[in-house]
C-alpha positions in Angstrom: -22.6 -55.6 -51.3 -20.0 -58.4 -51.3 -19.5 -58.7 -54.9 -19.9 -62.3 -54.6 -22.5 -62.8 -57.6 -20.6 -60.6 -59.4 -16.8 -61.2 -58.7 -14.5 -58.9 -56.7 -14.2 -56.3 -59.5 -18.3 -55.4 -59.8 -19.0 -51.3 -59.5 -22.6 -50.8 -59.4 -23.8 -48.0 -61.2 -24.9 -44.9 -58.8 -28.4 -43.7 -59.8 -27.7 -40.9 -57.2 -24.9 -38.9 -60.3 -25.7 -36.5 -62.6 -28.5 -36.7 -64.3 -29.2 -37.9 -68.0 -29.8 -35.5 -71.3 -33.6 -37.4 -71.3 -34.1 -37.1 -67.2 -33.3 -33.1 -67.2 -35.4 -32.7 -70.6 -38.7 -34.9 -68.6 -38.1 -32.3 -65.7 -38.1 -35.4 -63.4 -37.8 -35.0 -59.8 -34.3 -36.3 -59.3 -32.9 -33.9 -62.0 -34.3 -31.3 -60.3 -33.1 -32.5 -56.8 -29.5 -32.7 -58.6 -30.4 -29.1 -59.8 -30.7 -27.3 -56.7 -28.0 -28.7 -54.6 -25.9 -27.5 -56.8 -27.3 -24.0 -57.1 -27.7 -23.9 -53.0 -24.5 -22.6 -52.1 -24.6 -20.1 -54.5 -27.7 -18.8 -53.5 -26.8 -18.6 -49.8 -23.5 -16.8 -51.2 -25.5 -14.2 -52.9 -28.1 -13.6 -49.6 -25.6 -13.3 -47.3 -23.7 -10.3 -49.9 -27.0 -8.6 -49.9 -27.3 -8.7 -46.4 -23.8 -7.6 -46.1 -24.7 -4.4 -48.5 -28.0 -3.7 -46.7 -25.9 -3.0 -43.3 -23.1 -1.2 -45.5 -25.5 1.2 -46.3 -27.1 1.4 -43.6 -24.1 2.0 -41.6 -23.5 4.9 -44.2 -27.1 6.8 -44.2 -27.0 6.3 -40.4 -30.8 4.2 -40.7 
């Protein structure tokens, strides 16, 4: 976008943020898109611990 129409100072507003108090209360699917990409890493964080744990005891018991 140029910003022609608009003039050189125009910010369009992102639909793609955070979403609304209304949008998160509807469940829509955006909100819930917005939802878990933010709770992805921590997930991954946590399988990778258990995983880690599992061979720790492993590694202990001699399994």
């Amino acid at each position: 976008m140029t910003g022609i129409a608009f003039g050189p100072s125009y910010q369009p507003a992102s639909t793609k943020g955070k979403p609304s108090k209304l949008h998160k209360r509807k469940h829509q699917i955006g909100s819930l898109l917005f939802d878990m990409k933010q709770k992805q890493m921590e997930l991954q964080e946590r399988r990778s611990r258990g995983l880690l744990t599992k061979s720790q005891t492993q590694a202990k018991y001699g399994w």
